[in-house]
PQR file with spaces between the fields and no chain letter, atoms N, CA, C, O and H, PARSE charges and radii, in Angstrom:
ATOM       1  N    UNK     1       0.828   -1.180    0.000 -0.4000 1.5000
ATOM       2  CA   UNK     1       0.000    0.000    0.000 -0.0000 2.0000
ATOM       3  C    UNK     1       0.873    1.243    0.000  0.5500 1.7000
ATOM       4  O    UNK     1       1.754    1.516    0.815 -0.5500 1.4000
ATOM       5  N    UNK     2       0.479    1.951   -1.053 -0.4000 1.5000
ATOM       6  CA   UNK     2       1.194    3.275   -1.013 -0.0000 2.0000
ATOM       7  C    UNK     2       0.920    4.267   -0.163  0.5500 1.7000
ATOM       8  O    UNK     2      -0.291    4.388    0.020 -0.5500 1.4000
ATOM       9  H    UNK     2      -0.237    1.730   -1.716  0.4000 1.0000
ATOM      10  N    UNK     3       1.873    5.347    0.677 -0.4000 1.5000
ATOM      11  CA   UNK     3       1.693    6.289    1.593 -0.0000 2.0000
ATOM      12  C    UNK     3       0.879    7.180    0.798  0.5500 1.7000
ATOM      13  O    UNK     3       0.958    7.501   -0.388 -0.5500 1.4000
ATOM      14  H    UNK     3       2.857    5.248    0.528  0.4000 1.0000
ATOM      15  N    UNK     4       0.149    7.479    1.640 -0.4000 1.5000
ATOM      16  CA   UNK     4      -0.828    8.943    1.547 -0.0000 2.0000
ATOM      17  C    UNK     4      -0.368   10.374    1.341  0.5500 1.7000
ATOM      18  O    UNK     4      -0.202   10.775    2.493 -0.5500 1.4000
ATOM      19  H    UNK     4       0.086    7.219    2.604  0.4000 1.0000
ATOM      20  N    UNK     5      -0.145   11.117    0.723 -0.4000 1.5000
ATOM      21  CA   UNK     5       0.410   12.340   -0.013 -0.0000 2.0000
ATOM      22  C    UNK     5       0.209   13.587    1.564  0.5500 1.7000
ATOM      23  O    UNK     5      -0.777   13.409    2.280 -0.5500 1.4000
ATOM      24  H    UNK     5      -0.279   10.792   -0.213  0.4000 1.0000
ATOM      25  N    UNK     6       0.752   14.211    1.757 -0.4000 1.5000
ATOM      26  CA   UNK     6       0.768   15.182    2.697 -0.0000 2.0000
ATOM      27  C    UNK     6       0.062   16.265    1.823  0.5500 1.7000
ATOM      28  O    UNK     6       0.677   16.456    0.774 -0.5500 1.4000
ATOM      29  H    UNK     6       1.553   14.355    1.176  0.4000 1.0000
ATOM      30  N    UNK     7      -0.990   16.980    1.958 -0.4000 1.5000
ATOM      31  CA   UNK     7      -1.553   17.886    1.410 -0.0000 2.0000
ATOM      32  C    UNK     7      -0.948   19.446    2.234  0.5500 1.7000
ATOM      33  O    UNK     7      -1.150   19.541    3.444 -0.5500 1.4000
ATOM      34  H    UNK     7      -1.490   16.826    2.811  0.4000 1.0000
ATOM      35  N    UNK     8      -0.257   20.543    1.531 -0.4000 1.5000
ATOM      36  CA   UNK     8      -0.169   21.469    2.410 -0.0000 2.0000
ATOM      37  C    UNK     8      -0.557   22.144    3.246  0.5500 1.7000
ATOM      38  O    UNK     8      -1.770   22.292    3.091 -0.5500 1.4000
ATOM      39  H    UNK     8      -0.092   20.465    0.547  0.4000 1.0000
ATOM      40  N    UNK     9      -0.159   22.721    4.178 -0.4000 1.5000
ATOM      41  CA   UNK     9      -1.055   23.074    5.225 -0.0000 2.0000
ATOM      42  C    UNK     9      -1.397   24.339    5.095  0.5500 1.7000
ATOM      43  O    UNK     9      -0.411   24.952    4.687 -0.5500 1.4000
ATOM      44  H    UNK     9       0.826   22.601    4.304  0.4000 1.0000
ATOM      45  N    UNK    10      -2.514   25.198    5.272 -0.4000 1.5000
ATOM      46  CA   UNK    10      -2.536   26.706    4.827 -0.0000 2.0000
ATOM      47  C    UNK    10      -2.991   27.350    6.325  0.5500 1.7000
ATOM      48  O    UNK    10      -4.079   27.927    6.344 -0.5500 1.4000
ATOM      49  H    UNK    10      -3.315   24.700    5.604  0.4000 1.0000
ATOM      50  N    UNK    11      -2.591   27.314    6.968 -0.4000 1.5000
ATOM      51  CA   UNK    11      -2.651   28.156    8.505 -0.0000 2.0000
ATOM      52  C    UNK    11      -3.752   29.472    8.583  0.5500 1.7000
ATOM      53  O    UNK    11      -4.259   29.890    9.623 -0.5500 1.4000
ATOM      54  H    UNK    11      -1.708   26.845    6.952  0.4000 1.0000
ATOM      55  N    UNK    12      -3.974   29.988    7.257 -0.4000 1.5000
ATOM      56  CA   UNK    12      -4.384   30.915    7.039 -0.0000 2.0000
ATOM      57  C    UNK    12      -5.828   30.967    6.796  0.5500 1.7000
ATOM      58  O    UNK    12      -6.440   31.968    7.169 -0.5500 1.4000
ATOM      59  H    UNK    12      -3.562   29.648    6.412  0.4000 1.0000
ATOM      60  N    UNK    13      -6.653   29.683    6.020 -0.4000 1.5000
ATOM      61  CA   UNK    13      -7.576   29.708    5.456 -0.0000 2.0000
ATOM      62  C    UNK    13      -8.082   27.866    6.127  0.5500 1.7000
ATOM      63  O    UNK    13      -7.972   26.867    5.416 -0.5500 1.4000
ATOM      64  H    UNK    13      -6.156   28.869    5.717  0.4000 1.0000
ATOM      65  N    UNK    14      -8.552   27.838    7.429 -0.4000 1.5000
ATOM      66  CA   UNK    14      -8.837   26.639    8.544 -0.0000 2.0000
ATOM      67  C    UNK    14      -9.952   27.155    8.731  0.5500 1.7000
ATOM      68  O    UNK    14     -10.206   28.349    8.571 -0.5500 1.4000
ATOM      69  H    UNK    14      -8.642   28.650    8.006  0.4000 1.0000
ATOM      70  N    UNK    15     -10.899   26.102    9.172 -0.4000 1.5000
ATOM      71  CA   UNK    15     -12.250   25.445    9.358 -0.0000 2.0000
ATOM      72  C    UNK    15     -12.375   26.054   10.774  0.5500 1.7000
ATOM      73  O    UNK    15     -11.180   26.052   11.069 -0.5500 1.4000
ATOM      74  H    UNK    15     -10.693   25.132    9.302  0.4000 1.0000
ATOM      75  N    UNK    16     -13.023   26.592   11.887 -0.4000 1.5000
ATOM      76  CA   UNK    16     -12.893   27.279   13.041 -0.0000 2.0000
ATOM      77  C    UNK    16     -12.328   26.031   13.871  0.5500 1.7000
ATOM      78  O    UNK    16     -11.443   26.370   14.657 -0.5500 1.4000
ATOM      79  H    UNK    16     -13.994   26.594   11.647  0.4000 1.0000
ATOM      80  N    UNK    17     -12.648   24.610   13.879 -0.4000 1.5000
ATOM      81  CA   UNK    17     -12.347   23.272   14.708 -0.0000 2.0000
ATOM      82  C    UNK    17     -10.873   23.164   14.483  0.5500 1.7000
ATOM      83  O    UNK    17     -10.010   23.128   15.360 -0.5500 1.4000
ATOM      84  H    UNK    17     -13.367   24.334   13.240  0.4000 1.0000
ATOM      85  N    UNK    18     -10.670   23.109   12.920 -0.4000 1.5000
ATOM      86  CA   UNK    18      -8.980   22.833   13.361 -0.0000 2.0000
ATOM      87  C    UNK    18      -8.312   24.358   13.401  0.5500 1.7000
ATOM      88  O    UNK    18      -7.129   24.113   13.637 -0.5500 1.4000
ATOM      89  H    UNK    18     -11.371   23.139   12.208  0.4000 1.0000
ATOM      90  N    UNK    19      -8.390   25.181   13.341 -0.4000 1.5000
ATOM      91  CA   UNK    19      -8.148   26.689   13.692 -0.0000 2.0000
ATOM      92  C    UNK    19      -7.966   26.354   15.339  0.5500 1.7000
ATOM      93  O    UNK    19      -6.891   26.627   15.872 -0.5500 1.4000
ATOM      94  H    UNK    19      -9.351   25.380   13.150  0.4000 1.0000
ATOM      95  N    UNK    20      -9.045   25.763   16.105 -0.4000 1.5000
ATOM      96  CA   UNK    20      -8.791   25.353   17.883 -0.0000 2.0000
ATOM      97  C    UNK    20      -7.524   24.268   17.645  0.5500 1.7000
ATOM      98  O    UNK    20      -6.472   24.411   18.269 -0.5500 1.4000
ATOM      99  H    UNK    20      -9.919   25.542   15.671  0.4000 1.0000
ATOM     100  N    UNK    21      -7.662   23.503   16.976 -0.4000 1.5000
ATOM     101  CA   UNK    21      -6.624   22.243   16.905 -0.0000 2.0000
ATOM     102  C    UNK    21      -5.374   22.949   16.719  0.5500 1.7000
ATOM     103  O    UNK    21      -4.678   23.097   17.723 -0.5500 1.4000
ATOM     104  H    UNK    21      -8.516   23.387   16.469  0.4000 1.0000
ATOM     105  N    UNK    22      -4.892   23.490   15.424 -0.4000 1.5000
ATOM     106  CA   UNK    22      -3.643   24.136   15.533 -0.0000 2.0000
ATOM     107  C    UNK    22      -3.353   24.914   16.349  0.5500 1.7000
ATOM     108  O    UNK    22      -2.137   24.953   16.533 -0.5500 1.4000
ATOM     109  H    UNK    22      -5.457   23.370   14.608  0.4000 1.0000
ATOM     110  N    UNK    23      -4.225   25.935   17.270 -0.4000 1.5000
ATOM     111  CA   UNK    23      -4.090   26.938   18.294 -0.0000 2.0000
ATOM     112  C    UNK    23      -3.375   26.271   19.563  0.5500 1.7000
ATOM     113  O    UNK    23      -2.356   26.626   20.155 -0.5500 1.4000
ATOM     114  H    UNK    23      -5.214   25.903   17.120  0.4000 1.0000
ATOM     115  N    UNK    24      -4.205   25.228   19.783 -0.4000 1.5000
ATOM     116  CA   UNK    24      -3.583   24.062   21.149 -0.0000 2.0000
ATOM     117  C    UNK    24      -1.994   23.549   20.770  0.5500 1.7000
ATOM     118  O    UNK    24      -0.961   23.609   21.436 -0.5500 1.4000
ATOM     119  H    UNK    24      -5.033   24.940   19.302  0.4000 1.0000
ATOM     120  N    UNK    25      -2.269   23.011   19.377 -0.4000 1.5000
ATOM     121  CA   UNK    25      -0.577   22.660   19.317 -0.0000 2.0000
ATOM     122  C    UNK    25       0.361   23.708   19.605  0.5500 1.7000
ATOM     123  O    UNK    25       1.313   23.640   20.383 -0.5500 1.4000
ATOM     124  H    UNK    25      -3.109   22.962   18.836  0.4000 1.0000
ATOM     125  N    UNK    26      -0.028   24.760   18.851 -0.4000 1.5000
ATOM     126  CA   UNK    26       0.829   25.705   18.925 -0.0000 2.0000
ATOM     127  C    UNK    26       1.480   25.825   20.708  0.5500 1.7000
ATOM     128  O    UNK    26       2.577   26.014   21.232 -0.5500 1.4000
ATOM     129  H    UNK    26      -0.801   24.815   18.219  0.4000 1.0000
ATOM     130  N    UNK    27       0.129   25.597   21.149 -0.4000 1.5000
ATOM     131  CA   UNK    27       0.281   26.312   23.096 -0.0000 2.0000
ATOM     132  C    UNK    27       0.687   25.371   23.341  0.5500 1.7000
ATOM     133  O    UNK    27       0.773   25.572   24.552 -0.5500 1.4000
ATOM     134  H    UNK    27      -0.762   25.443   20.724  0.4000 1.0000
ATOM     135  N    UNK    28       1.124   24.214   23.189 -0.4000 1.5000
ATOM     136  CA   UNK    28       1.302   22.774   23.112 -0.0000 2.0000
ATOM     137  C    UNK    28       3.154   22.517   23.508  0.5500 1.7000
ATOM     138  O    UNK    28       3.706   22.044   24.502 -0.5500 1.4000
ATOM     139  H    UNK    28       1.055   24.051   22.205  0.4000 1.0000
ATOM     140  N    UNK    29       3.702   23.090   22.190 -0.4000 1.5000
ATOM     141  CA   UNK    29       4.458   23.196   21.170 -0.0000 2.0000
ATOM     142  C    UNK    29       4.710   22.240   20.776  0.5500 1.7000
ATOM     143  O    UNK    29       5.798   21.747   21.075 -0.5500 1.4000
ATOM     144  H    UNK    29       3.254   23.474   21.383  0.4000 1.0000
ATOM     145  N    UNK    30       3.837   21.584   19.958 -0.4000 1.5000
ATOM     146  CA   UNK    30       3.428   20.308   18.806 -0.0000 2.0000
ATOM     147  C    UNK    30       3.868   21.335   17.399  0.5500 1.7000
ATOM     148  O    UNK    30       4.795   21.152   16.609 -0.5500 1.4000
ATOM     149  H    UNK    30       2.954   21.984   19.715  0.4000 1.0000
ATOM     150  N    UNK    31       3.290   21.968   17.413 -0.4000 1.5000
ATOM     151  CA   UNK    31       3.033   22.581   16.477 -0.0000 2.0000
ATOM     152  C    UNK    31       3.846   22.539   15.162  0.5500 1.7000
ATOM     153  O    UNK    31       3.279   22.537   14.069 -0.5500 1.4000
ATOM     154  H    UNK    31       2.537   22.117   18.054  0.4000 1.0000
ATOM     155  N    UNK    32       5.339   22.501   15.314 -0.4000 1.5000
ATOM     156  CA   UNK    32       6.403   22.712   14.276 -0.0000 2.0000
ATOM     157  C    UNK    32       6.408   21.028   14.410  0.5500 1.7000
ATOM     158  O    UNK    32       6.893   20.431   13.449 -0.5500 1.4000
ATOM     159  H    UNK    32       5.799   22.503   16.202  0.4000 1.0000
ATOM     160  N    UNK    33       6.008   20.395   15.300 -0.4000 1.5000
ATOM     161  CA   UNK    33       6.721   19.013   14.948 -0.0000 2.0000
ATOM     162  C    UNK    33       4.991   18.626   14.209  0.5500 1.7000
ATOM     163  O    UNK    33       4.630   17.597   13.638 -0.5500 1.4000
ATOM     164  H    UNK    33       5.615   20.881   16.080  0.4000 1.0000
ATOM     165  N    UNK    34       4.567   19.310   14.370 -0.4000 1.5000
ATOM     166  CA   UNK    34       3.149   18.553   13.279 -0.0000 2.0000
ATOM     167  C    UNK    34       3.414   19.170   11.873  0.5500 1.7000
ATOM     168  O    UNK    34       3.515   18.476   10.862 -0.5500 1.4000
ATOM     169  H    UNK    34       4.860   20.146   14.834  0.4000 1.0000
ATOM     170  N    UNK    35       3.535   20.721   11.887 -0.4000 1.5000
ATOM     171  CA   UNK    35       3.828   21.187   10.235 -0.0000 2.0000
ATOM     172  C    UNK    35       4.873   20.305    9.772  0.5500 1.7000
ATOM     173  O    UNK    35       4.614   19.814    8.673 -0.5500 1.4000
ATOM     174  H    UNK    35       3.454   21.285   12.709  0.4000 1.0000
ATOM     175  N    UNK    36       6.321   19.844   10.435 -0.4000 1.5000
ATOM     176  CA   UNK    36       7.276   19.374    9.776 -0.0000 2.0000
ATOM     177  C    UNK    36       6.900   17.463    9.213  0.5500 1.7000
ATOM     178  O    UNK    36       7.326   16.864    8.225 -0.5500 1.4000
ATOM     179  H    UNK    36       6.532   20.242   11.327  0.4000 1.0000
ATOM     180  N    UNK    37       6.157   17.080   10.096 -0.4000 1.5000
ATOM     181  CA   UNK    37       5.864   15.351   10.070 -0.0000 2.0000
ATOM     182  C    UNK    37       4.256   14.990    9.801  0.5500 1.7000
ATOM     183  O    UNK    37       3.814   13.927    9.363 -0.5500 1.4000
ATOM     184  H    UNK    37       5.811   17.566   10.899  0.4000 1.0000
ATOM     185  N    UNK    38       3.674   15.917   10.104 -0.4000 1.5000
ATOM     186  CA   UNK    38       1.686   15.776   10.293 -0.0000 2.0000
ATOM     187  C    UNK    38       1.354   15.477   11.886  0.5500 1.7000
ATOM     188  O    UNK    38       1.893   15.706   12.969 -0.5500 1.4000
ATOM     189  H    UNK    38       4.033   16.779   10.461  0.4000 1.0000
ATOM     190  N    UNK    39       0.479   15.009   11.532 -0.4000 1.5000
ATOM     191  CA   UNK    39      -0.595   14.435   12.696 -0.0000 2.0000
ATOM     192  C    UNK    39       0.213   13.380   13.723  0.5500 1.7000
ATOM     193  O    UNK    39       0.481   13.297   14.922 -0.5500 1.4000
ATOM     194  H    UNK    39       0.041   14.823   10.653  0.4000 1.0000
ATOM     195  N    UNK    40       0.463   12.513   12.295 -0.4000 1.5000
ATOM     196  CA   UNK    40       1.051   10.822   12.441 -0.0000 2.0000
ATOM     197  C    UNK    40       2.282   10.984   13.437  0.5500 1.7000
ATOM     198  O    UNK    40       2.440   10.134   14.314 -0.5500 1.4000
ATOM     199  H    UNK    40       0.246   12.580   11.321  0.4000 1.0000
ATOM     200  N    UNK    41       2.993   11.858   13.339 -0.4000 1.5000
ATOM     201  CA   UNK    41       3.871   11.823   14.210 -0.0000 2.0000
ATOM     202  C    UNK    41       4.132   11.771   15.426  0.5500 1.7000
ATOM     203  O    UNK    41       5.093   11.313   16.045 -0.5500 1.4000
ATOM     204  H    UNK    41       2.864   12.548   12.627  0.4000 1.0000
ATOM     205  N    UNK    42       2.600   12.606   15.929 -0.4000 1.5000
ATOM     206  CA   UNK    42       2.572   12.825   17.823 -0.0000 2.0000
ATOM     207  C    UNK    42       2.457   11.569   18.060  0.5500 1.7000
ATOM     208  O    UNK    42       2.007   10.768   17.240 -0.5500 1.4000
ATOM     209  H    UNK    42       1.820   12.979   15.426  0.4000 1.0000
ATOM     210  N    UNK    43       2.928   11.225   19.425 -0.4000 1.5000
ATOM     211  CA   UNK    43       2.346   10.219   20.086 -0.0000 2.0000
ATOM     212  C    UNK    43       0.836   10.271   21.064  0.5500 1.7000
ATOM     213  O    UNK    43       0.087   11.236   21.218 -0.5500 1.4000
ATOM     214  H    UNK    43       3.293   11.875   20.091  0.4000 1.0000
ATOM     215  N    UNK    44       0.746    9.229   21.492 -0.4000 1.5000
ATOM     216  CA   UNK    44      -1.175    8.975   21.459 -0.0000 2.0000
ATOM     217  C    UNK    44      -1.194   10.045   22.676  0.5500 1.7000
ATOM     218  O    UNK    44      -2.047   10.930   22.606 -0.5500 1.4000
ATOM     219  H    UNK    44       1.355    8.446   21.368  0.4000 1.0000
ATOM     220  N    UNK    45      -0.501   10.033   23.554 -0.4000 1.5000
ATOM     221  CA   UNK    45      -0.166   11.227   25.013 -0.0000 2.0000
ATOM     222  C    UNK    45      -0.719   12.654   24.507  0.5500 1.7000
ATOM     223  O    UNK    45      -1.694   13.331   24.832 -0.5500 1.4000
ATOM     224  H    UNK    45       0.192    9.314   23.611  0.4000 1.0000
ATOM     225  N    UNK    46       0.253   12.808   23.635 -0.4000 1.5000
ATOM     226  CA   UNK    46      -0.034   14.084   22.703 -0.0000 2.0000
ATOM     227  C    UNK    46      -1.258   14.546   22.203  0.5500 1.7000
ATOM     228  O    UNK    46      -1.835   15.617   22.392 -0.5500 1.4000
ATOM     229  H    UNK    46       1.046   12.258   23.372  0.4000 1.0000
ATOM     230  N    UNK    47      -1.495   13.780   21.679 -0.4000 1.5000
ATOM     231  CA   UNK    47      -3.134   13.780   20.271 -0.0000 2.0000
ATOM     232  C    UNK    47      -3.886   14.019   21.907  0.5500 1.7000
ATOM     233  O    UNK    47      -4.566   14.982   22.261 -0.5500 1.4000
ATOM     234  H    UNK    47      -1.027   12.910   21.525  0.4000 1.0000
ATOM     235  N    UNK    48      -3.506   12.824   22.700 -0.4000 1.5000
ATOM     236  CA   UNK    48      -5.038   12.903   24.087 -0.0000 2.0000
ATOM     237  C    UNK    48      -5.134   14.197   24.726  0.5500 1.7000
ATOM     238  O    UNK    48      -6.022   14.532   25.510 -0.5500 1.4000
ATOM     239  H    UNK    48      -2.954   12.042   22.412  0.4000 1.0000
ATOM     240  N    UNK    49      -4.358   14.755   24.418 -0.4000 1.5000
ATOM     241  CA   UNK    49      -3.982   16.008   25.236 -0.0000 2.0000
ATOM     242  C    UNK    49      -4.357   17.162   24.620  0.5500 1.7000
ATOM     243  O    UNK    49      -5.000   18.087   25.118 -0.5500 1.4000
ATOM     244  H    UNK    49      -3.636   14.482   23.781  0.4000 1.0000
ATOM     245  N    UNK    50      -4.011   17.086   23.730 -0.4000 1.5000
ATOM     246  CA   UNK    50      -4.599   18.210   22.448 -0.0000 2.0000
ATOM     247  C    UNK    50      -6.709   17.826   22.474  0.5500 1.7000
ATOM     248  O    UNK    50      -7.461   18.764   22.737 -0.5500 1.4000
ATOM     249  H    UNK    50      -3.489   16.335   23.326  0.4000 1.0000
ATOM     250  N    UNK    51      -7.177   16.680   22.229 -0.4000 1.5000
ATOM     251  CA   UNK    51      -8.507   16.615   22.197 -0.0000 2.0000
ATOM     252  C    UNK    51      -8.520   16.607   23.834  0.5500 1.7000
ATOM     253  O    UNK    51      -9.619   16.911   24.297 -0.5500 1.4000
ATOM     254  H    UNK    51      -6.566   15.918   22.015  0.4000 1.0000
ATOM     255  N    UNK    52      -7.800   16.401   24.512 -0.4000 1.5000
ATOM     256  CA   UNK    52      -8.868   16.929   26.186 -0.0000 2.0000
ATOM     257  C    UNK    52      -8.796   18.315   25.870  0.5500 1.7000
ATOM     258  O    UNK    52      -9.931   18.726   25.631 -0.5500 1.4000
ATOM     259  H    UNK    52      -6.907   16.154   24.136  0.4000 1.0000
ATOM     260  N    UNK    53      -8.065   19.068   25.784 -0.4000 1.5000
ATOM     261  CA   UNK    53      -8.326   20.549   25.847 -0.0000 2.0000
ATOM     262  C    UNK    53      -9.285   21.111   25.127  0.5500 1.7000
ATOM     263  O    UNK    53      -9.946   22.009   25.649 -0.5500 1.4000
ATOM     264  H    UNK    53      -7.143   18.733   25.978  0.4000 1.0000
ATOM     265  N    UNK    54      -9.671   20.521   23.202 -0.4000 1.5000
ATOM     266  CA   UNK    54     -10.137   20.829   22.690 -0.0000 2.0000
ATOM     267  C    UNK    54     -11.429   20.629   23.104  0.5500 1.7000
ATOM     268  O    UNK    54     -12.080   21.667   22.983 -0.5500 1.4000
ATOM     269  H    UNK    54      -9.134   19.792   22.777  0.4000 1.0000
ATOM     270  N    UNK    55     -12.267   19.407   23.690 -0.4000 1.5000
ATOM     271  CA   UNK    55     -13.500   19.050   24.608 -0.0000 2.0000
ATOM     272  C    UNK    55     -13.554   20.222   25.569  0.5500 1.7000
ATOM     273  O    UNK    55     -14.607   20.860   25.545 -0.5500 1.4000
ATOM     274  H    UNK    55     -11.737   18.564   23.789  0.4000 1.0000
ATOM     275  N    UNK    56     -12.632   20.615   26.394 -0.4000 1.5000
ATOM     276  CA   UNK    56     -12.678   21.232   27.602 -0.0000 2.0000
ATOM     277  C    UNK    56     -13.002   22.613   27.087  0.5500 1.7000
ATOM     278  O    UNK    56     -13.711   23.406   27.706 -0.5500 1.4000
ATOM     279  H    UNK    56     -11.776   20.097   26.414  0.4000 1.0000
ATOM     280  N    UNK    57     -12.423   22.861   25.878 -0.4000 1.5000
ATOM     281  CA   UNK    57     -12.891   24.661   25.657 -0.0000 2.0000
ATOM     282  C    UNK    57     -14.196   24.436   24.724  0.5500 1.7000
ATOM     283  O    UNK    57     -14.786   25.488   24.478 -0.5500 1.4000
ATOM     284  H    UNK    57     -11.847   22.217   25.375  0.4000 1.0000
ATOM     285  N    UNK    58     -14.671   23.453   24.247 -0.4000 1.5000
ATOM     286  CA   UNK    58     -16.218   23.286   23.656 -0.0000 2.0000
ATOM     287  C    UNK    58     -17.125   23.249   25.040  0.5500 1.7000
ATOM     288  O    UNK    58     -18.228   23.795   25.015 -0.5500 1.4000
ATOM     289  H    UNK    58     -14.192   22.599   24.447  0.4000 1.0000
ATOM     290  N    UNK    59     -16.787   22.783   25.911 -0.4000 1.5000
ATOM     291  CA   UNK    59     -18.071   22.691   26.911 -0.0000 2.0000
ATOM     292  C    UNK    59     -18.204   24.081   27.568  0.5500 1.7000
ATOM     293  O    UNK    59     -19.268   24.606   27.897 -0.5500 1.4000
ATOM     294  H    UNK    59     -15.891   22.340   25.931  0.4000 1.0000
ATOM     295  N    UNK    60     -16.609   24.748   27.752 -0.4000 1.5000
ATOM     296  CA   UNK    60     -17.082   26.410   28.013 -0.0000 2.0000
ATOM     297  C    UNK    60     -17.487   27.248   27.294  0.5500 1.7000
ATOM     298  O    UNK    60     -18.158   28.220   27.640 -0.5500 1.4000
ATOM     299  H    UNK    60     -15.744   24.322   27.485  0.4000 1.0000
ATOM     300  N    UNK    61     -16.938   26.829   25.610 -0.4000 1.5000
ATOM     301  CA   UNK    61     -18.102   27.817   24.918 -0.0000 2.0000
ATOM     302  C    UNK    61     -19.444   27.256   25.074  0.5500 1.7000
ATOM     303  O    UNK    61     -20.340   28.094   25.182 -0.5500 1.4000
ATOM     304  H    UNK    61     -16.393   26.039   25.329  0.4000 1.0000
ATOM     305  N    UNK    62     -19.757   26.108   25.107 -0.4000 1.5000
ATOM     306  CA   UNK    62     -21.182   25.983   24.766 -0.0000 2.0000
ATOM     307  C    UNK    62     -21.836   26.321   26.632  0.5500 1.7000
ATOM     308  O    UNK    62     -23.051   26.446   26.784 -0.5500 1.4000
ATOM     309  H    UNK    62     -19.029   25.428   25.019  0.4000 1.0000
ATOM     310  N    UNK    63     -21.110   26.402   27.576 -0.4000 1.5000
ATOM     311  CA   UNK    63     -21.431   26.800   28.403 -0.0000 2.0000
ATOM     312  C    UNK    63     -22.116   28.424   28.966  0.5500 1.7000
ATOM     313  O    UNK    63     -23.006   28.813   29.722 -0.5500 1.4000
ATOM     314  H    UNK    63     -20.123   26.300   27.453  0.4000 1.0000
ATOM     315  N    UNK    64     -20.869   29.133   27.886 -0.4000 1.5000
ATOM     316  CA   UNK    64     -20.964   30.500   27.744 -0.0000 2.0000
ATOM     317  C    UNK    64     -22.049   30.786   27.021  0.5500 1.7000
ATOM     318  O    UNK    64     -22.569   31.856   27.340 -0.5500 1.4000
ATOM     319  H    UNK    64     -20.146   28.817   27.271  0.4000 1.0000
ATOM     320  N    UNK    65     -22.631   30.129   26.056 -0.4000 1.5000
ATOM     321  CA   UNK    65     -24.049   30.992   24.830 -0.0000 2.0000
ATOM     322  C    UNK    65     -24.939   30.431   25.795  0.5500 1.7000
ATOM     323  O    UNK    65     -25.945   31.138   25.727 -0.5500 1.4000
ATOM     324  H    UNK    65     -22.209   29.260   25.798  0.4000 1.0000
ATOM     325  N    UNK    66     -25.203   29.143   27.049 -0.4000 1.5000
ATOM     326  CA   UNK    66     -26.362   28.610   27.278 -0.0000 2.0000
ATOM     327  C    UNK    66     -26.332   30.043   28.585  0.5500 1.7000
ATOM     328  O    UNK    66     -27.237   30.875   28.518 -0.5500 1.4000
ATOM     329  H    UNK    66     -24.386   28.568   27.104  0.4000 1.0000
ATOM     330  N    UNK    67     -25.911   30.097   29.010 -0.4000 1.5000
ATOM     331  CA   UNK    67     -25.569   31.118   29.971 -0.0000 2.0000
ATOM     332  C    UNK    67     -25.769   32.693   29.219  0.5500 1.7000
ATOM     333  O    UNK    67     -26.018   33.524   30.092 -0.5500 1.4000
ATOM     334  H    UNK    67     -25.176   29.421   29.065  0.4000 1.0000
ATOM     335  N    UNK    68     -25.722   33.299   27.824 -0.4000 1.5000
ATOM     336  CA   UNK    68     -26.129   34.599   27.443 -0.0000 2.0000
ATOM     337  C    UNK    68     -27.362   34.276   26.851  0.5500 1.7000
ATOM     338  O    UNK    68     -28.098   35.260   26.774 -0.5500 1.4000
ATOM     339  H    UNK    68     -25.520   32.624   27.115  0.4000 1.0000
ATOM     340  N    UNK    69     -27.939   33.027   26.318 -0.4000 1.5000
ATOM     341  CA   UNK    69     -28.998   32.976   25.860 -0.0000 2.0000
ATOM     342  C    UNK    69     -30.262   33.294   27.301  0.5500 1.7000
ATOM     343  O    UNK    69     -31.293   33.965   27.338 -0.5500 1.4000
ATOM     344  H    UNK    69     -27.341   32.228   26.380  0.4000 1.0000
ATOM     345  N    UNK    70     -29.548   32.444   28.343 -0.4000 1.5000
ATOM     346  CA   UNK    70     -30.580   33.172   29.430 -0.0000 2.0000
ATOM     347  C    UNK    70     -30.643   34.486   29.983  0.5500 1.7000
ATOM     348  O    UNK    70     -31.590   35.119   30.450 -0.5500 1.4000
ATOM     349  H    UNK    70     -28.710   31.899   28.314  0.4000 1.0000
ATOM     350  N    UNK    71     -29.812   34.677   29.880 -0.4000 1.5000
ATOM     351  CA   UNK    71     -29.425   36.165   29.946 -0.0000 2.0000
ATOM     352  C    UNK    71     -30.106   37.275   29.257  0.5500 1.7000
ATOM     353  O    UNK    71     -30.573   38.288   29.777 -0.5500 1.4000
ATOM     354  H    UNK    71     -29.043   34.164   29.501  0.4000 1.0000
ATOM     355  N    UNK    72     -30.094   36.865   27.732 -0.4000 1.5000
ATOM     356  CA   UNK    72     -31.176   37.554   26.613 -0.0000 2.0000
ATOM     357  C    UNK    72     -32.742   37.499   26.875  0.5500 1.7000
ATOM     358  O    UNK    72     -33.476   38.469   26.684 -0.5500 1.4000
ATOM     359  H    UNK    72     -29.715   36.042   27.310  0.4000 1.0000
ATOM     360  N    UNK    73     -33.176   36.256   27.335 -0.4000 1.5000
ATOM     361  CA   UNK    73     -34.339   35.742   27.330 -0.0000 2.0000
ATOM     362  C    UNK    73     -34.758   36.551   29.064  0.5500 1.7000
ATOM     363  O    UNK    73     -35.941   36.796   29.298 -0.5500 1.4000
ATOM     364  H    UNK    73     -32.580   35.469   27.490  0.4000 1.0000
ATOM     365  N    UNK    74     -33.813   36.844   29.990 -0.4000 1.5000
ATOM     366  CA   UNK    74     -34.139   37.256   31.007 -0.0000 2.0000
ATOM     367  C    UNK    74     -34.537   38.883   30.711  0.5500 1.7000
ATOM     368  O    UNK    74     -35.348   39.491   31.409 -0.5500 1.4000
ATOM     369  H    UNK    74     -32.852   36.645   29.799  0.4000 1.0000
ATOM     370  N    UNK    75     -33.957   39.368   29.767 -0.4000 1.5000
ATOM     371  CA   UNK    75     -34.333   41.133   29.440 -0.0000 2.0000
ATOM     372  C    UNK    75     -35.591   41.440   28.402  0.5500 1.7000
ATOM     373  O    UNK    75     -35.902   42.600   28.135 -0.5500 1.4000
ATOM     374  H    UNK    75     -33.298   38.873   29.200  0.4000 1.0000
């Protein structure tokens, strides 16, 4: 089976989800070892660590709109 082609990465023009994904590596500092190798390279420690954080800041945003939506609905 032939390897899978690395598609470039454009830092610039990201989906808002991996826009959080690269943001964490970056705070991480994954980051240069993911642009230089991909994904494949972290170990599983890594990746778990990057999606706990990424879970952990989805439940405070979605914490934050359930919390201004009552807020709206209270005025």
């Amino acid at each position: 089976m032939g390897k899978k082609k690395q598609k470039k990465i454009d830092l610039n023009n990201l989906k808002p989800e991996e826009e959080m994904k690269y943001e964490i590596a970056r705070e991480l500092g994954y980051l240069d070892k993911v642009m230089s190798t991909g994904w494949n390279s972290l170990t599983a420690k890594e990746s778990g660590r990057i999606g706990g954080i990424i879970t952990k800041r989805k439940r405070e945003m979605k914490r934050q709109m359930e919390e201004k939506n009552k807020e709206d609905r209270a005025n």
